[in-house]
Backbone as a chain_set.jsonl record, in Angstrom:
{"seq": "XXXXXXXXXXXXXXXXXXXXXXXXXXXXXXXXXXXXXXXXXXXXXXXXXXXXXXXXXXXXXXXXXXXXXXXXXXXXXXXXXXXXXXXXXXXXXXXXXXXXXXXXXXXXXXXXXXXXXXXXXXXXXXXXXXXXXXXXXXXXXXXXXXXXXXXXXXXXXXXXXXXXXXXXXXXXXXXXXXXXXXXXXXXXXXXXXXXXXXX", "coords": {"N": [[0.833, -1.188, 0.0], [0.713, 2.376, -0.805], [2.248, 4.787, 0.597], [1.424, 8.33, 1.573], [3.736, 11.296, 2.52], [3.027, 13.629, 4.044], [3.598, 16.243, 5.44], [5.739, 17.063, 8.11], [4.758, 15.605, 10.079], [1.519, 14.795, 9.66], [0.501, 12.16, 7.063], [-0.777, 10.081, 4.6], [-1.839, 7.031, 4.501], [-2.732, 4.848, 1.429], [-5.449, 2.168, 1.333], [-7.063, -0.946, 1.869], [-10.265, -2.533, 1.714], [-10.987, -3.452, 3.554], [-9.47, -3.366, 5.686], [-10.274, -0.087, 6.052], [-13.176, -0.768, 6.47], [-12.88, -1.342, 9.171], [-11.744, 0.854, 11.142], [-13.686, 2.702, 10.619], [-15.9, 1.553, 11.747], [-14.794, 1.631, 14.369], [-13.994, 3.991, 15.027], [-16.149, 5.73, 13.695], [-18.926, 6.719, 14.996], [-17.901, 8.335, 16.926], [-16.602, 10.176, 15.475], [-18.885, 11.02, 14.046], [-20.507, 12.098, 16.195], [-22.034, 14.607, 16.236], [-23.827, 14.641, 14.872], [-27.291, 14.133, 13.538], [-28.71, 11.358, 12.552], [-30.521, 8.875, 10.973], [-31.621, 5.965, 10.56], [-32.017, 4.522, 7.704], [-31.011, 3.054, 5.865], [-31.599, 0.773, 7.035], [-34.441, 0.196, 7.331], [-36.635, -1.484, 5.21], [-37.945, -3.401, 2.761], [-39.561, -6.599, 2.548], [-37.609, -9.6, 0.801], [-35.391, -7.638, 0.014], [-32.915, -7.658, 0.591], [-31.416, -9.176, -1.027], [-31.319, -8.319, -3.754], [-30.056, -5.928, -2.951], [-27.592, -7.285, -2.874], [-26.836, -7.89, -4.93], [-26.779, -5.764, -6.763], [-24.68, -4.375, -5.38], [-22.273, -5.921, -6.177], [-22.164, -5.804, -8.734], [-21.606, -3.199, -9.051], [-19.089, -2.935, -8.105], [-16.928, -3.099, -10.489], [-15.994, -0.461, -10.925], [-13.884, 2.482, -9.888], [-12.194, 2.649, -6.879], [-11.009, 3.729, -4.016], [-9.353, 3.737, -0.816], [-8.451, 5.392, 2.363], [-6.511, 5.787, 4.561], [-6.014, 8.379, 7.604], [-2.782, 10.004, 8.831], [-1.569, 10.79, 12.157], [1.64, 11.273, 13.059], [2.116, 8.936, 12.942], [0.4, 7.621, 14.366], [-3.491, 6.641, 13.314], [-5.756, 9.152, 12.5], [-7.635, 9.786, 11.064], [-10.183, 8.87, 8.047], [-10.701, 8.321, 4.408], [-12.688, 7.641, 1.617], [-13.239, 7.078, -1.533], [-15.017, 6.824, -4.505], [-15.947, 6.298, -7.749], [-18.513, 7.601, -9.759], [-19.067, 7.391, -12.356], [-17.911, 8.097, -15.843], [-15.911, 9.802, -15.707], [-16.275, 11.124, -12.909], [-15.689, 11.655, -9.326], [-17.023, 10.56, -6.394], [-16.329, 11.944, -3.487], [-16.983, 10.03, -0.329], [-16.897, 9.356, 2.102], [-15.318, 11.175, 4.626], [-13.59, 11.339, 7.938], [-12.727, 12.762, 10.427], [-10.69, 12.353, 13.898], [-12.41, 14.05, 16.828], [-10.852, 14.604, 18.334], [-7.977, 15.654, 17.603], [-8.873, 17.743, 15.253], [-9.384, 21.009, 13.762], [-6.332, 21.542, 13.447], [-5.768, 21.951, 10.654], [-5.592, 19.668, 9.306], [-7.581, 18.779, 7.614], [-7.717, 20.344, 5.463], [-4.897, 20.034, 4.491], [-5.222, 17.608, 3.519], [-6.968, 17.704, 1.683], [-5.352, 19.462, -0.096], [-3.789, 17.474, -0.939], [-5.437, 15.311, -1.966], [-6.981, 16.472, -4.129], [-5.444, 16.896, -6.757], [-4.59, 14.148, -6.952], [-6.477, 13.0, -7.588], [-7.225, 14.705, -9.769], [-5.012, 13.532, -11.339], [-5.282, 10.851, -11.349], [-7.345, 10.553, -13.551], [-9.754, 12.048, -13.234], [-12.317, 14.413, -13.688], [-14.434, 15.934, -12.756], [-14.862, 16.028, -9.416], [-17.026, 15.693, -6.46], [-19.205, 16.053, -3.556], [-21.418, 15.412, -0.712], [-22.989, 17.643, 2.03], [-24.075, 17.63, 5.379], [-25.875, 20.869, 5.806], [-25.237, 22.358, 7.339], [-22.369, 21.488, 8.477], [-19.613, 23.612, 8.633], [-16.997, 22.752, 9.159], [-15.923, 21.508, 7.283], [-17.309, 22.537, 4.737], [-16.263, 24.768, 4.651], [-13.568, 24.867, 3.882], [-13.299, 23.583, 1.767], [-14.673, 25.055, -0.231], [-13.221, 27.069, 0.045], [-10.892, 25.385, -1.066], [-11.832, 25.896, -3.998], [-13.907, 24.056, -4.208], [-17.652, 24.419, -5.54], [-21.228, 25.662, -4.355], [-23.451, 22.885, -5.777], [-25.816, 22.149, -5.489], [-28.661, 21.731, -3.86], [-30.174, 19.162, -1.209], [-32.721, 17.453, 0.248], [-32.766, 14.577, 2.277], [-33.722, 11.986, 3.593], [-32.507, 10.29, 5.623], [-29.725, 11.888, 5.982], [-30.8, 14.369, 6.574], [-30.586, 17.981, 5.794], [-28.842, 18.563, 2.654], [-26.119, 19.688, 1.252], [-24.839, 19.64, -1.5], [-21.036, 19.79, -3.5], [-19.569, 20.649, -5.683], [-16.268, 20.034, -7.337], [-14.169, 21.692, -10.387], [-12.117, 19.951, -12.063], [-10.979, 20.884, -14.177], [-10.097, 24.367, -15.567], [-11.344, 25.351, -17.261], [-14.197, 24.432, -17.722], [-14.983, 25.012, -15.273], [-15.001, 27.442, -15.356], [-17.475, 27.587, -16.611], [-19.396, 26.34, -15.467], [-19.559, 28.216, -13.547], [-20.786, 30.501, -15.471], [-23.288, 29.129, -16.22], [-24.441, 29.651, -13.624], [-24.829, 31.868, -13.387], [-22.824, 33.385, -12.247], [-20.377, 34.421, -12.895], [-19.163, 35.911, -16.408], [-18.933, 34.452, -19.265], [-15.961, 33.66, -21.045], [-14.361, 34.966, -23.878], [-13.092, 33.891, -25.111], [-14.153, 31.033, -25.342], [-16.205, 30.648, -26.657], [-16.256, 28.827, -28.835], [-17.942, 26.392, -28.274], [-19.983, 26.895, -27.231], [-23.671, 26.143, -28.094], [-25.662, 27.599, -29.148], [-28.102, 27.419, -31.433], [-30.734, 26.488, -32.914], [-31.153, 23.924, -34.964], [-33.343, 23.068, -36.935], [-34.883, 21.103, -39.066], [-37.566, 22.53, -41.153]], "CA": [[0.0, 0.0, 0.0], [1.249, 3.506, -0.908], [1.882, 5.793, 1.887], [2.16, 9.669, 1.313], [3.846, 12.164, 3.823], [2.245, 15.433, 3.208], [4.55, 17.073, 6.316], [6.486, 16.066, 9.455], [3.242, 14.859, 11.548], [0.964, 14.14, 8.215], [0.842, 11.073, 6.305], [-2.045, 9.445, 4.043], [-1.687, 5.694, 3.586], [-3.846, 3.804, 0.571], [-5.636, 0.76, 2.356], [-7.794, -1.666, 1.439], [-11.824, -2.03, 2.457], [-11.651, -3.88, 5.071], [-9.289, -1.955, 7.18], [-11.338, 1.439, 6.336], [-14.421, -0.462, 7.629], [-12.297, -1.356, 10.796], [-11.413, 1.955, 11.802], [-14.506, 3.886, 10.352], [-16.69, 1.172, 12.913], [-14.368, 1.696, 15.774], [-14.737, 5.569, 15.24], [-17.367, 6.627, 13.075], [-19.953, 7.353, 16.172], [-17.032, 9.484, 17.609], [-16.563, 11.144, 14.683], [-19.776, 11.636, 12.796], [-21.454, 12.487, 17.299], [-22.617, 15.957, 16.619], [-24.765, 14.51, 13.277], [-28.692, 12.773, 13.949], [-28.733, 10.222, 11.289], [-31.956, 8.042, 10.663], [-30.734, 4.547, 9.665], [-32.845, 4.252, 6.176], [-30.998, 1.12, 5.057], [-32.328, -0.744, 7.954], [-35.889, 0.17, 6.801], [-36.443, -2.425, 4.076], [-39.245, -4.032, 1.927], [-39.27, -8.208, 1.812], [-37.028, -9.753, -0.562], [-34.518, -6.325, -0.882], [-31.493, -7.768, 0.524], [-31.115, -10.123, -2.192], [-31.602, -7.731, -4.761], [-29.337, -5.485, -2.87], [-26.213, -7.55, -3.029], [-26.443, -8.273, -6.508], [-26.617, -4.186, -6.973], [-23.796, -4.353, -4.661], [-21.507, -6.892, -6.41], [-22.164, -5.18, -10.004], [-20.728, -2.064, -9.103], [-17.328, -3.419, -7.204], [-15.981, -2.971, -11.24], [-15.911, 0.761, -10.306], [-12.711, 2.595, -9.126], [-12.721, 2.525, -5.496], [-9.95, 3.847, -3.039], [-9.798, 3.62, 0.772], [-7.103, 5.908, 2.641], [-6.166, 6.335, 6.495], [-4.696, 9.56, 7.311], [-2.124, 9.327, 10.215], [-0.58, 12.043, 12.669], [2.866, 10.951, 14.059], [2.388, 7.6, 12.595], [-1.45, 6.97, 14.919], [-4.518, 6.555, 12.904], [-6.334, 10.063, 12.832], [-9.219, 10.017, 10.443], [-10.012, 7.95, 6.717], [-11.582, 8.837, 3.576], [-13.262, 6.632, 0.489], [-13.78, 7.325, -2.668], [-15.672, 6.311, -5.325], [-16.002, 6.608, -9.478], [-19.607, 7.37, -10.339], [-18.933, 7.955, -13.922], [-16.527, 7.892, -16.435], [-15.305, 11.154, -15.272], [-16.4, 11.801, -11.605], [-15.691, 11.133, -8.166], [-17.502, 10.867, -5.121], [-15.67, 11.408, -2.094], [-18.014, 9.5, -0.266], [-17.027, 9.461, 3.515], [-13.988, 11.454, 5.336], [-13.754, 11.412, 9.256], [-11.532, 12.966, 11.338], [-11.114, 12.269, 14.999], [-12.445, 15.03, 17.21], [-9.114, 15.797, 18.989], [-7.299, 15.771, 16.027], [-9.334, 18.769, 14.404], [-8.49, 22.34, 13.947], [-5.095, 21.43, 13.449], [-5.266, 21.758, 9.101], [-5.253, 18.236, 8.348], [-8.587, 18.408, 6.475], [-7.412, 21.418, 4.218], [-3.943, 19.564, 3.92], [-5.929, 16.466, 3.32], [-7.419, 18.469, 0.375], [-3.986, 20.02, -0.636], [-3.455, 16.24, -1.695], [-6.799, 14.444, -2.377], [-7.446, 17.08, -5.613], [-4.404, 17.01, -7.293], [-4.379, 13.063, -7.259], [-7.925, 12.542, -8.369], [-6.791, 14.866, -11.478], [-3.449, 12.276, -12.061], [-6.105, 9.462, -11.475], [-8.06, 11.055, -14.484], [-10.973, 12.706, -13.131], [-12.652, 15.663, -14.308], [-15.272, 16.459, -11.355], [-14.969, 15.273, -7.737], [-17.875, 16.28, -5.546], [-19.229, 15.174, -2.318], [-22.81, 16.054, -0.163], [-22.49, 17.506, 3.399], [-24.965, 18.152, 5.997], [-25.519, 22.095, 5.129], [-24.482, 23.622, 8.473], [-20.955, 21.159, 8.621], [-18.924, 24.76, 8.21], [-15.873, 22.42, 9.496], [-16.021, 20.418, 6.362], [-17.566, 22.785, 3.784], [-15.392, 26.361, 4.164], [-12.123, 24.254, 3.255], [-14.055, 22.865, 0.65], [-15.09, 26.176, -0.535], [-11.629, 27.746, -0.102], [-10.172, 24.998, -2.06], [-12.368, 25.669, -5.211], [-15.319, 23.104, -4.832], [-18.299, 25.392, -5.595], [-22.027, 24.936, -4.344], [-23.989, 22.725, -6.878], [-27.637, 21.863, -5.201], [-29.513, 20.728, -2.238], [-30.998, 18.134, -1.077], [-33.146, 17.077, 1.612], [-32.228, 13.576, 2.832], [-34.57, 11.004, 4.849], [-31.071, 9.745, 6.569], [-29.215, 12.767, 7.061], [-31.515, 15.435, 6.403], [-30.697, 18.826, 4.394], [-27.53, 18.341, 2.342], [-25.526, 20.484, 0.489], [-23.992, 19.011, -2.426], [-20.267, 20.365, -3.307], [-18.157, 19.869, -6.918], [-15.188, 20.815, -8.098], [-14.593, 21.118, -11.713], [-10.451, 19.308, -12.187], [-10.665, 21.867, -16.326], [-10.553, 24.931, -15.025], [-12.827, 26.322, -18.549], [-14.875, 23.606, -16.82], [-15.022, 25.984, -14.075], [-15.954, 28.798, -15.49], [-18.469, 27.128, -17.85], [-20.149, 26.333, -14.389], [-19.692, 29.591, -12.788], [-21.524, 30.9, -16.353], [-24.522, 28.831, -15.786], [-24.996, 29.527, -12.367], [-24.82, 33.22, -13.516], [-21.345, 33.953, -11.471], [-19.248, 35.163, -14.086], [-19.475, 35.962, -17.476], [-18.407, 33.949, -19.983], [-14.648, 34.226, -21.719], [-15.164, 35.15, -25.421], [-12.272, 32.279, -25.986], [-15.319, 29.4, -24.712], [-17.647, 30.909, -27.513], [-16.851, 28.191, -29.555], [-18.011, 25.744, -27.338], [-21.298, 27.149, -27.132], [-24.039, 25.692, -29.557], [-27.116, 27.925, -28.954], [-28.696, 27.825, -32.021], [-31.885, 25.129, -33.263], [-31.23, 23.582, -36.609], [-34.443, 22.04, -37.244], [-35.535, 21.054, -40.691], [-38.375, 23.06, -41.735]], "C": [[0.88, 1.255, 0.0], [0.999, 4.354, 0.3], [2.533, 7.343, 1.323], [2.158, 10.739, 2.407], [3.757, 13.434, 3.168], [2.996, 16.299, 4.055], [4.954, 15.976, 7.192], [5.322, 14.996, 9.934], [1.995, 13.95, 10.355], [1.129, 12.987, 7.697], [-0.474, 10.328, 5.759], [-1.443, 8.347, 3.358], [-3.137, 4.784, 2.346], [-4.083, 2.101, 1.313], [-6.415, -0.041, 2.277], [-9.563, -1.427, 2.668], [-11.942, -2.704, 3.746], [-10.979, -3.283, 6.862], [-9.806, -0.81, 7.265], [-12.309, 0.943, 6.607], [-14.031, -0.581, 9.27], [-12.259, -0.646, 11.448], [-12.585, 2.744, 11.516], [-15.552, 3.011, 11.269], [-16.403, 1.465, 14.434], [-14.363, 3.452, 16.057], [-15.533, 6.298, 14.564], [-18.459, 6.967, 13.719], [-19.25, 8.244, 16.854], [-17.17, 10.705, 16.639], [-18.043, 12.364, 14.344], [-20.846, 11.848, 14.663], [-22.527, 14.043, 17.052], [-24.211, 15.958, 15.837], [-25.929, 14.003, 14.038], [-28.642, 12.958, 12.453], [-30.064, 9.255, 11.431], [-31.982, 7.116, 9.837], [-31.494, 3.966, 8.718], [-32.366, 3.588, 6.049], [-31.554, 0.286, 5.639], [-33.421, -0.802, 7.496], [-35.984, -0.458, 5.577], [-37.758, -2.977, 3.621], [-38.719, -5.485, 1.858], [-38.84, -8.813, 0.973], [-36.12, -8.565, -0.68], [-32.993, -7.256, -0.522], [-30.767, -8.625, -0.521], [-30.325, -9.161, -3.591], [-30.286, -6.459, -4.186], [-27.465, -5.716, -2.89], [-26.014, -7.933, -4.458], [-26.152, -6.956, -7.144], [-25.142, -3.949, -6.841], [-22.514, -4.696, -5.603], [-21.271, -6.026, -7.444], [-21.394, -4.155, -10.229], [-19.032, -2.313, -8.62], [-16.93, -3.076, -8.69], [-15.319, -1.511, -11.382], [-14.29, 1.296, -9.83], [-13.323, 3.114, -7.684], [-11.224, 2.674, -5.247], [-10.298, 4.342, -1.885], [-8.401, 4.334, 1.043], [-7.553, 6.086, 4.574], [-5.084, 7.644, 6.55], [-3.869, 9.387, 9.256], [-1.054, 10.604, 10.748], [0.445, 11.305, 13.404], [2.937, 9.368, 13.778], [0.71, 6.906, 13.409], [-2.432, 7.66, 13.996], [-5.33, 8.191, 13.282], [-7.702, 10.432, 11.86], [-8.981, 8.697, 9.202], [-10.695, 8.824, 5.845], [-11.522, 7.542, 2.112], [-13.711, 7.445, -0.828], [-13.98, 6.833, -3.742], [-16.099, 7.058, -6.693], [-17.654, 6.47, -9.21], [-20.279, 7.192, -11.519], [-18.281, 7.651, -14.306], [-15.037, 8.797, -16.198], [-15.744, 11.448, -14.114], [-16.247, 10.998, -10.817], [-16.456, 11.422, -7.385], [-16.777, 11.058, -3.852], [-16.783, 11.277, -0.731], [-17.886, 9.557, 0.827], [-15.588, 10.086, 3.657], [-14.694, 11.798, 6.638], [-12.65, 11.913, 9.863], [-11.921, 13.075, 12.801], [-11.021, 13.502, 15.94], [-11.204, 15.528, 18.174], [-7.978, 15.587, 18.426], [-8.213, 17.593, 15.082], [-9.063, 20.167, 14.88], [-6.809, 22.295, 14.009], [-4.737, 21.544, 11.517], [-5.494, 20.404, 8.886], [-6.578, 18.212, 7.589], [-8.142, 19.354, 5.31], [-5.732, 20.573, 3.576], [-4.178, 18.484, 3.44], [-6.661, 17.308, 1.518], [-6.42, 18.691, -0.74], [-3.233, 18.523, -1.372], [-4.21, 15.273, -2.575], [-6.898, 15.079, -4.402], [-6.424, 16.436, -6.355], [-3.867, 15.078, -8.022], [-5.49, 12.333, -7.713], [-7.241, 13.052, -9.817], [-5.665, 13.839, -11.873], [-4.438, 11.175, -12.626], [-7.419, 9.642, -13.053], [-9.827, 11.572, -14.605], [-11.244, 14.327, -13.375], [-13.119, 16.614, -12.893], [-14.867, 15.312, -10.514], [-16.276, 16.489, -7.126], [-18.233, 15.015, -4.68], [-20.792, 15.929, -2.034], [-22.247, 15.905, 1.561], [-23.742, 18.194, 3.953], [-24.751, 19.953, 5.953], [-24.79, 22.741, 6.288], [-23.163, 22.843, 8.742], [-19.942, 21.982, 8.201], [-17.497, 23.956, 8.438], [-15.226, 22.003, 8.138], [-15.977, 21.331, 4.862], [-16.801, 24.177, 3.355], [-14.324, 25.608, 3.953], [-12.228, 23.922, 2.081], [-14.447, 24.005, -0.649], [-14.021, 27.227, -1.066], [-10.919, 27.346, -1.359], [-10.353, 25.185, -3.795], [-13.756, 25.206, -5.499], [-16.524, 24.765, -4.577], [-20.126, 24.432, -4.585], [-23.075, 24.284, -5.559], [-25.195, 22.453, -6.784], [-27.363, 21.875, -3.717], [-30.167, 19.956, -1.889], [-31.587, 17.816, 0.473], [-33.148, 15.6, 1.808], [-32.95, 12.754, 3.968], [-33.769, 10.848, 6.168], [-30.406, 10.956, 7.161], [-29.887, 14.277, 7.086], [-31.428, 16.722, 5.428], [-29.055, 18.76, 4.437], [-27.144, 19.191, 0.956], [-24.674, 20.228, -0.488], [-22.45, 19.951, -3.2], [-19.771, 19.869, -4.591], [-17.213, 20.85, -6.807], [-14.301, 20.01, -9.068], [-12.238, 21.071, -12.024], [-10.141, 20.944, -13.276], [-11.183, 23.471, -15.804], [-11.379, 25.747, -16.1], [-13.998, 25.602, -18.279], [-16.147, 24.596, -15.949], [-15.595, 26.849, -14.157], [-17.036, 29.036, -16.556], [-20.07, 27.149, -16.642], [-20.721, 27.499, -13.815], [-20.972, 30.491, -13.736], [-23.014, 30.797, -15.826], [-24.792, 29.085, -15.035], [-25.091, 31.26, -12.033], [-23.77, 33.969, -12.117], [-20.357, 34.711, -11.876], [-20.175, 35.229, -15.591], [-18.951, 35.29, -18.243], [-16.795, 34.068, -20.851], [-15.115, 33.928, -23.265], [-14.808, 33.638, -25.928], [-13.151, 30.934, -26.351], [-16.163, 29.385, -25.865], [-17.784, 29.773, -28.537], [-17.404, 26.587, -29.49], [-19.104, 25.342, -27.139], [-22.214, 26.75, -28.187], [-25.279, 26.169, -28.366], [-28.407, 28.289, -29.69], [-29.439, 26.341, -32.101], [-31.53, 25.1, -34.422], [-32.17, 22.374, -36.336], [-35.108, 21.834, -38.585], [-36.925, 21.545, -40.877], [-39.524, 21.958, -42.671]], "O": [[1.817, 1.243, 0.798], [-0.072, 4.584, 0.86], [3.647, 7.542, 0.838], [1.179, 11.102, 3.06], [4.225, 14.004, 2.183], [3.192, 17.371, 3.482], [4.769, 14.76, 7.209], [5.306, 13.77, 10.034], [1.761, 12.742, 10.341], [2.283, 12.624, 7.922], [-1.26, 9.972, 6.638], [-0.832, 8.334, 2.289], [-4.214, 4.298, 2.689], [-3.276, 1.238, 1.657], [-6.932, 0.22, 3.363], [-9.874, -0.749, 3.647], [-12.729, -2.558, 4.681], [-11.335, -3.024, 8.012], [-9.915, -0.302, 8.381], [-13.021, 1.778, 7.164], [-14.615, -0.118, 10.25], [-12.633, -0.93, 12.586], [-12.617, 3.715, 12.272], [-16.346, 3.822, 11.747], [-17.189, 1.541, 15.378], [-14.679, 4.002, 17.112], [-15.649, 7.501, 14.8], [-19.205, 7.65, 13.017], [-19.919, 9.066, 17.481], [-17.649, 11.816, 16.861], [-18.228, 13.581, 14.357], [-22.054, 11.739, 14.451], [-23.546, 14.337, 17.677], [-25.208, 16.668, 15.968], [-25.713, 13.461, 15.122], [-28.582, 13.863, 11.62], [-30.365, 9.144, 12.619], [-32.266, 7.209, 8.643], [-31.689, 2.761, 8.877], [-33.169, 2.656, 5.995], [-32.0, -0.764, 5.175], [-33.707, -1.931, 7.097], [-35.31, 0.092, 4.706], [-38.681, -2.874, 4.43], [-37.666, -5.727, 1.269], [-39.582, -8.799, -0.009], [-36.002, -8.367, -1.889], [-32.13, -7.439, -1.38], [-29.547, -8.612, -0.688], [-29.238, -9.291, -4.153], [-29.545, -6.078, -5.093], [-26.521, -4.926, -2.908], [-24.926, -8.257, -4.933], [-25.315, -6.944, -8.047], [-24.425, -3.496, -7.733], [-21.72, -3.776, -5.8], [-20.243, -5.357, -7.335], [-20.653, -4.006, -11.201], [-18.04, -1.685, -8.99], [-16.048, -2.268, -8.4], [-14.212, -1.395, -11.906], [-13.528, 0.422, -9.417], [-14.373, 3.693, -7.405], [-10.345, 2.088, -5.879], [-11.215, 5.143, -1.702], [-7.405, 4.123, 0.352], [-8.483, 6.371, 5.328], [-4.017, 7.898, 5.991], [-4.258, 8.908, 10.321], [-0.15, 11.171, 10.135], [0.083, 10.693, 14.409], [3.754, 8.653, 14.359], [0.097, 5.919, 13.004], [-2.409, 8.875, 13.8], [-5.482, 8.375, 14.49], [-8.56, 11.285, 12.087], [-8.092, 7.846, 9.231], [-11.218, 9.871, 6.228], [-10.582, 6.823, 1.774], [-14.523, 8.369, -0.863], [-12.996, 6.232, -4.173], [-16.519, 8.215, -6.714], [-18.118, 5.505, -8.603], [-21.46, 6.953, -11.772], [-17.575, 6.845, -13.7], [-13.832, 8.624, -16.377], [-15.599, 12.67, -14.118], [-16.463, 9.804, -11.028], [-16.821, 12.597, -7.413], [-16.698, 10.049, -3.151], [-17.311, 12.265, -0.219], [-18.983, 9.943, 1.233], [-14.69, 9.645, 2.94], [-15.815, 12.297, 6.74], [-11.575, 11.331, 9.719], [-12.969, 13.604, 13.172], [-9.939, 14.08, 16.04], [-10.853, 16.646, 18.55], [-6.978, 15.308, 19.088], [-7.558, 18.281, 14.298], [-8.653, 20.496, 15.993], [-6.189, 23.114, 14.688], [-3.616, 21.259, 11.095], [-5.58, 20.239, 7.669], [-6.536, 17.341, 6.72], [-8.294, 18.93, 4.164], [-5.481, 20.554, 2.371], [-3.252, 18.111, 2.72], [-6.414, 16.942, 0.368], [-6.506, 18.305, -1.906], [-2.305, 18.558, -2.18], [-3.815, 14.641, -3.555], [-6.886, 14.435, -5.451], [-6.631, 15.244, -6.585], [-3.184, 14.787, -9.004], [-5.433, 11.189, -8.163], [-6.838, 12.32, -10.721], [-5.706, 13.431, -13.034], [-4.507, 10.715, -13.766], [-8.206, 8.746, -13.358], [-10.686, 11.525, -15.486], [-10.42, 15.23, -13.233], [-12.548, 17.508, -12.266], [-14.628, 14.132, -10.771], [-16.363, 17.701, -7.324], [-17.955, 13.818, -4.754], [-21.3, 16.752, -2.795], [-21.633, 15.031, 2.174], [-24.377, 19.059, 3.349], [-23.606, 20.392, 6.053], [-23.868, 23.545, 6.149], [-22.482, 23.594, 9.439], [-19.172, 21.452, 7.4], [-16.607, 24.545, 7.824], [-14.021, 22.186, 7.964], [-15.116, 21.147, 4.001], [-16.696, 24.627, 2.214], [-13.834, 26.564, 3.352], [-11.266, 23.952, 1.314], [-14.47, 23.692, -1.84], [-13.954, 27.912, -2.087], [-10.492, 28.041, -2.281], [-9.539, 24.852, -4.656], [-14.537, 25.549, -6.387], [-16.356, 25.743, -3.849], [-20.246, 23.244, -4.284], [-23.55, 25.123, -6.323], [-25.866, 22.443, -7.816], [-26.458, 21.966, -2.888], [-31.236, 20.06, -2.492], [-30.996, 17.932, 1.546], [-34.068, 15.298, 1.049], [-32.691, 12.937, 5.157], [-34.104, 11.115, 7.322], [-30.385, 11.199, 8.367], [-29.338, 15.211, 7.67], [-32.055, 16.681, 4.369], [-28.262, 18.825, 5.376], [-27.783, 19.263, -0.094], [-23.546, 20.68, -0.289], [-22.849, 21.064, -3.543], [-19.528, 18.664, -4.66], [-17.233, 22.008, -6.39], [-13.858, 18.862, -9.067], [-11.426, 21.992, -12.113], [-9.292, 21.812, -13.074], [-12.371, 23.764, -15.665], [-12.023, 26.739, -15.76], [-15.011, 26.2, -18.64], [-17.364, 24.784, -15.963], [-16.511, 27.243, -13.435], [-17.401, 30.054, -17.144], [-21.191, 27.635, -16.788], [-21.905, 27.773, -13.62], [-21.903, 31.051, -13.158], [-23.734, 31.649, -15.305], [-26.011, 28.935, -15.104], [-25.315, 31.811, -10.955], [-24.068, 34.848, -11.308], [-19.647, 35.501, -11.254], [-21.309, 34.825, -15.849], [-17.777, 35.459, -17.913], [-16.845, 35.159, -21.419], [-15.874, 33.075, -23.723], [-15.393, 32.753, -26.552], [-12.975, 30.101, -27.24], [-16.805, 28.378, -26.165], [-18.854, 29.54, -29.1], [-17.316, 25.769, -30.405], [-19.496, 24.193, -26.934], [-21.76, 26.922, -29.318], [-25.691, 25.626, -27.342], [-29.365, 28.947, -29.283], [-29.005, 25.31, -31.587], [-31.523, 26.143, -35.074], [-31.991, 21.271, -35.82], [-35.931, 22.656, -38.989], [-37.667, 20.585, -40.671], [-40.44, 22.442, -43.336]]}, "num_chains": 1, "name": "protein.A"}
């Protein structure tokens, strides 16, 4: 497994799934304490679990990476991520342990995560965070990712969905639509806003 030291104290090792469920069971109620969650998978219809591991199985061809991040060499948070596309990521869970935080490691955790999704050949990475998680979402914000919706959520309730676009004409193709900027003339040819419809 690849290990990368991001500073002295820092370090993010690549790790397979079954040690990120190890450590994300033995602290993911520490971590994720401040959250109320409403365990929707348990709620089930007769016959789903069947149907859910075959769902399950199908997708494993997917890229999938599991990481532990580690201060001084001890275990201090994880993060997972997941291909939804041909071009996007999910980063699907990160935890860090509460006396571990406010110390940077999620923004330096960032300062590495982007940069190796683009190597890994992704375009977009986005994620969804409960809307008031300011711990989570101003680093997130800082780094680039923009907001892209909302959602309200049975499980975790109202969630704030987060991308950020790898191309940065990408970027400001987004920003366009979302009426943030104005367009660069250079993009114009890019644009196809006319109807050719046969008469």
């Amino acid at each position: 497994m690849k290990r990368y030291d991001i500073h002295a104290q820092l370090s993010i090792t690549e790790t397979d799934e079954s040690t990120f469920q190890n450590v994300f069971e033995a602290h993911g109620d520490e971590a994720f304490s401040s959250m109320v969650l409403f365990d929707c998978p348990e709620i089930q219809y007769p016959g789903i679990l069947a149907a859910q591991k075959a769902l399950r199985e199908n997708s494993l061809g997917l890229w999938r990476k599991f990481f532990l991040l580690e201060w001084e060499g001890s275990p201090v948070g994880w993060t997972a991520l997941r291909q939804t596309d041909k071009d996007t990521v999910y980063m699907e869970n990160t935890g860090i342990f509460p006396e571990y935080r406010r110390r940077g490691i999620y923004s330096d955790y960032l300062g590495f995560i982007l940069p190796y999704l683009q190597r890994e050949g992704f375009q977009i990475i986005f994620s969804r965070h409960v809307a008031t998680y300011n711990a989570v979402i101003i680093p997130k914000l800082k780094a680039g990712f923009v907001i892209a919706s909302l959602e309200i959520s049975a499980q975790f309730g109202a969630l704030v969905h987060l991308r950020y676009h790898c191309v940065p004409d990408q970027r400001r193709v987004f920003q366009f639509r979302a009426g943030l900027e104005r367009m660069p003339r250079r993009l114009e040819p890019y644009i196809n806003l006319w109807e050719d419809r046969s008469e």
